[in-house]
C-alpha positions as CSV (number, residue, x, y, z in Angstrom):
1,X,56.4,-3.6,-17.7
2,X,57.4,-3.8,-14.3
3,X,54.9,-2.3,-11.4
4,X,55.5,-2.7,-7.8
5,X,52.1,-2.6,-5.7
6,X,51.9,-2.1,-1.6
7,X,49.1,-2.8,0.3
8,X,48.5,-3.6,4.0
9,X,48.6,-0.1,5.9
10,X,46.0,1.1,8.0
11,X,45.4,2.9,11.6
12,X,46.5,1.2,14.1
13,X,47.2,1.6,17.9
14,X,50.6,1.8,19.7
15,X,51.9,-1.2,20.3
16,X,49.7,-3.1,17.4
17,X,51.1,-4.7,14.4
18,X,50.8,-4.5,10.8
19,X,52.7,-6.5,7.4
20,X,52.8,-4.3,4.4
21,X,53.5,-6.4,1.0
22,X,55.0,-5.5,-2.4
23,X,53.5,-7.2,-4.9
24,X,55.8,-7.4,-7.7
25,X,55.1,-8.0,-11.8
26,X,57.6,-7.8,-14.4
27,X,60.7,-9.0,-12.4
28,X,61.5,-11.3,-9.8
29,X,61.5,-10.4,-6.4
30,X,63.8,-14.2,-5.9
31,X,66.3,-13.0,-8.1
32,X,66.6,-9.1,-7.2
33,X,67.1,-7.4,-4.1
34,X,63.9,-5.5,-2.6
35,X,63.6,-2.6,-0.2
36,X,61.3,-0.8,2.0
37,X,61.5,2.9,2.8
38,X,59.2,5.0,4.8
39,X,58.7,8.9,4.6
40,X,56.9,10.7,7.2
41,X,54.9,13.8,6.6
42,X,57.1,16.3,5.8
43,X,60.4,14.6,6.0
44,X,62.8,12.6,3.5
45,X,62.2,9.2,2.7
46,X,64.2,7.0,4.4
47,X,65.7,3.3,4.5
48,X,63.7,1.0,6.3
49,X,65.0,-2.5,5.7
50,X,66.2,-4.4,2.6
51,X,65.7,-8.4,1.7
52,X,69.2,-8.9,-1.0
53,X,68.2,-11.2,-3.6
54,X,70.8,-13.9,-1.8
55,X,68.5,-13.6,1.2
56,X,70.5,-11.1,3.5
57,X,69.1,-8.8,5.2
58,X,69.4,-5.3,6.8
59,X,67.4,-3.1,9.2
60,X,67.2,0.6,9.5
61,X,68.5,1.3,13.5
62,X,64.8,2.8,14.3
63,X,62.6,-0.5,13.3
64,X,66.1,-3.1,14.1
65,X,64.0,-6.2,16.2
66,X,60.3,-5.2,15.9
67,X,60.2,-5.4,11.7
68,X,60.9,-8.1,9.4
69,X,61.5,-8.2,6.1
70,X,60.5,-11.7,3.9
71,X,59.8,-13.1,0.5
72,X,57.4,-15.3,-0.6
73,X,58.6,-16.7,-3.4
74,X,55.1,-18.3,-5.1
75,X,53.3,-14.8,-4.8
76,X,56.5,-13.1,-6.0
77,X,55.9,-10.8,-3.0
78,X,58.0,-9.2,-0.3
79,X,56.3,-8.4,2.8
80,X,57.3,-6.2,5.5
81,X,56.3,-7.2,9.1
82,X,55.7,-4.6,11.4
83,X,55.4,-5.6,15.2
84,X,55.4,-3.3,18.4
85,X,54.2,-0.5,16.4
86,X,54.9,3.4,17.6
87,X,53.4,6.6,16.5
88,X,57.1,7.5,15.2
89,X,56.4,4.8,12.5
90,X,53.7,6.8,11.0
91,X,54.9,7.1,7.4
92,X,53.9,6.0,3.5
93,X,55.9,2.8,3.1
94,X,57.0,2.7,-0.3
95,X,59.1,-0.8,-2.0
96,X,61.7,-0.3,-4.5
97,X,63.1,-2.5,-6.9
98,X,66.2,-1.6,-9.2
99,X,65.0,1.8,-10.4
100,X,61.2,1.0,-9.6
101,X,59.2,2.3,-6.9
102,X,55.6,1.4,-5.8
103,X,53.0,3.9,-5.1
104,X,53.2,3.5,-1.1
105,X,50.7,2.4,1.4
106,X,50.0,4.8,4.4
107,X,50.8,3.4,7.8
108,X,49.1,5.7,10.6
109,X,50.1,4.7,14.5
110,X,48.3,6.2,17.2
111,X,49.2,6.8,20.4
């Protein structure tokens, strides 16, 4: 059984930072490519960043040089760090592997 588990969001402030991780069971995060989307209240969910399973990566335009996307191989985790933080990031962050998707972990930036 595969499951995918966020944690790591909170409130923060503008201009604070946060890392989100994806916790993953049931498949290898070093093997498989992992992704983070975000969806904002009443919007669609939308690409974020993605961490291929060869190690390249790819940023959505709107988080391109404050967020970075890792893997820790031991922890079979892929963590997502968030740095310069803006109210416009406010979103559930939800990881997706293959056809499975986390539950999300809300991210709340005040300004």
């Amino acid at each position: 059984q595969v499951q995918l588990v966020e944690s790591g969001g909170g409130l923060v402030q503008a201009g604070d930072s946060l890392r989100l991780s994806c916790k993953a069971s049931g498949r290898s995060v070093s093997s498989e490519g992992v992704t983070w989307y975000r969806q904002a209240p009443g919007k669609e969910r939308v690409f974020v960043a993605v961490l291929g399973h060869l190690g390249t990566t790819l940023y959505g335009d709107s988080v391109k040089g404050r967020f970075t996307i890792s893997r820790d191989h031991a922890t079979n985790t892929v963590n997502l760090q968030m740095n310069n933080l803006k109210p416009a990031d406010t979103a559930i962050y939800y990881c997706n592997l293959d056809v499975y998707w986390g539950q999300g972990t809300r991210v709340t930036v005040s300004s």
